[in-house]
N, C-alpha and C positions, 0 to 999 in steps of 0.2 A: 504494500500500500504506500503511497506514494506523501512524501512530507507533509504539505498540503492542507489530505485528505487527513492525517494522523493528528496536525493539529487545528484544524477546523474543531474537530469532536471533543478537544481538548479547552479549545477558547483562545488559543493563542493564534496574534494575528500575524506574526511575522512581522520583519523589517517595517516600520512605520513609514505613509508616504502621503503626504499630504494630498487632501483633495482638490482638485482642479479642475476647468472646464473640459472638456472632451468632445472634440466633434466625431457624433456619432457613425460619420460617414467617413473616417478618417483609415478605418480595418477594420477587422473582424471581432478584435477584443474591443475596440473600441463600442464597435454595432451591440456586442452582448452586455457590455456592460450598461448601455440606453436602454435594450431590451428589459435589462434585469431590474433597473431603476423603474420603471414604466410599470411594472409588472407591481410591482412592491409597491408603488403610489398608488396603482388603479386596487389592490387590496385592501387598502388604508392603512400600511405598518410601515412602521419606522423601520429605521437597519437593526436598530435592537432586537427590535419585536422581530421578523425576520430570522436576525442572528440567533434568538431562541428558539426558535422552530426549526432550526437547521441544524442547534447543536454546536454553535461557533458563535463569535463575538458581531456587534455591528462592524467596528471597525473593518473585521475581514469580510464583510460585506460591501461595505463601501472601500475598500481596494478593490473589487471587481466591477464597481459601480464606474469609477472614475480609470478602469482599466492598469491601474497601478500591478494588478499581479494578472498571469493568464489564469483561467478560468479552468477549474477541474471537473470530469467527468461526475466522480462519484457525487461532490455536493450540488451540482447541476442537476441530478436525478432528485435530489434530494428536496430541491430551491421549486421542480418542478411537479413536483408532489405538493407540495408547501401550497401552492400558486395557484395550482388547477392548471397550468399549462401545457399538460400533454407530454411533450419529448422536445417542447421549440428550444428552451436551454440546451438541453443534450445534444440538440443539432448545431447552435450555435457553436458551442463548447468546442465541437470535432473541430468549425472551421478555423473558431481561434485560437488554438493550439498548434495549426501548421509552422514549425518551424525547420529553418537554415541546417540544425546540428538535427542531430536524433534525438529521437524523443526521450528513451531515457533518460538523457542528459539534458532537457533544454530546462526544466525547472531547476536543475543548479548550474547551468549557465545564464538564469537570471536571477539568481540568488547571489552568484559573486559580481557581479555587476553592482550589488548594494553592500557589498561586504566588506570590512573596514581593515580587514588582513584575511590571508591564508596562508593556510599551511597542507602543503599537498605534496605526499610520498610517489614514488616512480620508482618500478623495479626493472622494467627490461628498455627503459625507452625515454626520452626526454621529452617534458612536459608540453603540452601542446601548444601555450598560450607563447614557448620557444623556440617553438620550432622555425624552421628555415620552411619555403614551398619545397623545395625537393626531398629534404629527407621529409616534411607532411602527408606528399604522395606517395612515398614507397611504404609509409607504415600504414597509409588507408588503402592501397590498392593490397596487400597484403592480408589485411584484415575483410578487404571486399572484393577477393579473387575472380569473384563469375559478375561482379556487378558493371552495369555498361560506364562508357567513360566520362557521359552527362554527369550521371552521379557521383563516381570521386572525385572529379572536378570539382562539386557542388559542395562537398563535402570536406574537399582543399582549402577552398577561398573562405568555409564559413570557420573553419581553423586557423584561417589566416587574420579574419578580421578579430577573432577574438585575443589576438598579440596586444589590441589598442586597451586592454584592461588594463594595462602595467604604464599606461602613461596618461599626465592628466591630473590636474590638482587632487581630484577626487579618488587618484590611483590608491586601490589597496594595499598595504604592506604583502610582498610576496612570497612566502619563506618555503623549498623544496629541498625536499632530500630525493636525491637520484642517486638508485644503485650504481654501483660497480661497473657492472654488467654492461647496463646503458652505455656503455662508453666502447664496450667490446665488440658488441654485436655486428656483423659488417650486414648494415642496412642498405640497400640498393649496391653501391658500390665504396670503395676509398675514396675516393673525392665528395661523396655524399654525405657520407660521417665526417671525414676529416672537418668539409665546412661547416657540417652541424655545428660542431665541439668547438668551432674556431669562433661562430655566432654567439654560442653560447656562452665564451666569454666577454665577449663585446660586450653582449646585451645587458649582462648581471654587470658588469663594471659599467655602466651609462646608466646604470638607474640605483638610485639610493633606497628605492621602497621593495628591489629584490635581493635576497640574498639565497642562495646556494651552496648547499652541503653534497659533497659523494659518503655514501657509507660502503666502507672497501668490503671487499670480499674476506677480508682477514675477521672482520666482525664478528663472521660467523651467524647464527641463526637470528632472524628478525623477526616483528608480525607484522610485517608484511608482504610475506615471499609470496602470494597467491593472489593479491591485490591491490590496486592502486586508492588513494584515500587522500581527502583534502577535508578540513575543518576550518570551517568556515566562522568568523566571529563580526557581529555586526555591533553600530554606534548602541542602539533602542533595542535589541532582541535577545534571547537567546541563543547562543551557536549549534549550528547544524554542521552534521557529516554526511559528504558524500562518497561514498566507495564505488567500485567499478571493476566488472570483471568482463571476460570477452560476452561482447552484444548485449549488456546488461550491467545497472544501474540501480544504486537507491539511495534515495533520502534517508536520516536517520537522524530523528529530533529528540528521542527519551534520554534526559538529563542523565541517566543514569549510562548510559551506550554510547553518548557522547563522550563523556566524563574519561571514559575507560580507553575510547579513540584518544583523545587526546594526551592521556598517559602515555598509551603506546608510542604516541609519536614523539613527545618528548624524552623517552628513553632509546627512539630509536636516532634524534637529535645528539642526543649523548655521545653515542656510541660514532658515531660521522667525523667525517674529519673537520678542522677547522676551515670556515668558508674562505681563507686565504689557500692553506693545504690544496684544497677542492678546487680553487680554479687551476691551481699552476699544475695537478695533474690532468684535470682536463685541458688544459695547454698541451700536456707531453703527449696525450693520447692523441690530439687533433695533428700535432705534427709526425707523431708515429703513422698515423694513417696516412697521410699526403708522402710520405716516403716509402711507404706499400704501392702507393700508386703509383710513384713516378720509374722504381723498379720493377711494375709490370705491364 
């Protein structure tokens, strides 16, 4: 079950965003959220009133009102029950959740978009919002072997645009531990990783709000060998985790599963080398690979 839905039932609204006008004709979240306001008026309930029928706050009612969050299926059944409206939210719902990234991912791709740091582990692979376009393409055409080329194209660029999180008065603190590993793998070619790892130091030395840990192979055993994880910490809210494994994703907002991510990844912090350490081997490793290539 997806964040969202876990804390709608809970009351919690998530990242506060203030209300604003909204031209209804602007998208799709924009249309469901006129819809949902409309609906709500012609019943005679406030967001409150509403928010108690649905089991969640006003507030996180009107974030869907003024389109501030996209609009989930389950309380959309639930808003439409509430309403007497048939399935018209549920319909809306599908269309304004069409997003750029994959769906698993697209609600904590707009959750770090409002999040005032992160912290995100990587074991086989360097972090997306770093990546270069070519090493992007060979770990999504890899990942999407039979898929046509419209789509990892599609699915390039929307990895590419999500680089501009890290820059931007309102840029998040960025903090990543990347395995070992990530640094070995020869991903498309030597020249591909070489320039990754050569980016990647650029990039973490040009911004003060990233910083970058390798956790070596000497470490020894992690918790994270089997999955990727970012903990997310907002100005107004409580911190969410998002984990990630092949084709699949989730939110994870109980204080207590949090709590225990976040441990982990601070012992897994621990145990990393220092982010001075961590670039100058990822320097040795980018020039290791550009001298594989030019000997082959």
């Amino acid at each position: 079950m997806e964040c969202e839905e876990l804390t709608c039932r809970r009351g919690y609204a998530g990242p506060v965003t203030q209300p604003r006008n909204t031209d209804p004709y602007a998208d799709a979240r924009a249309f469901y959220g006129s819809e949902l306001r409309r609906l709500r008026e012609d019943a005679g309930l406030s967001q409150d009133q509403l928010g108690q029928r649905a089991f969640c706050s006003g507030t996180y009612i009107g974030q869907f009102e003024t389109a501030a969050r996209r609009p989930q299926l389950e309380i959309s059944k639930l808003l439409d029950e509430v309403l007497g409206s048939g399935e018209h939210l549920q319909r809306l719902c599908r269309l304004a959740r069409n997003s750029k990234v994959a769906d698993y991912f697209a609600d904590a791709a707009e959750l770090e978009r409002q999040a005032k740091s992160i912290s995100e582990s990587s074991v086989m692979f360097v972090p997306g919002v770093l990546q270069t376009e070519a090493y992007a393409r060979a770990v999504t055409r890899a990942a999407q072997r039979f898929a046509p080329d419209q789509v990892v194209e599609q699915l390039v660029d929307a990895r590419l645009e999500r680089a501009h999180l890290l820059d931007g008065p309102t840029a998040p603190v960025f903090w990543a531990i990347v395995h070992e590993a990530a640094l070995r793998v020869p991903v498309s070619s030597p020249t591909v990783i070489s320039e990754q790892l050569a980016y990647l130091v650029q990039a973490v030395q040009a911004r003060p709000n990233v910083v970058l840990q390798i956790l070596p192979f000497a470490a020894g055993a992690h918790p994270f060998m089997s999955t990727s994880l970012a903990v997310m910490h907002f100005n107004d809210a409580p911190p969410v985790v998002y984990t990630e494994s092949a084709y699949n994703g989730q939110l994870i907002e109980d204080p207590a599963l949090v709590a225990q991510c976040q441990s982990a990844y601070d012992l897994a912090r621990a145990a990393a080398l220092s982010p001075e350490a961590s670039l100058a081997l990822i320097d040795s490793a980018a020039k290791e690979w550009a001298t594989h290539e030019h000997r082959t």
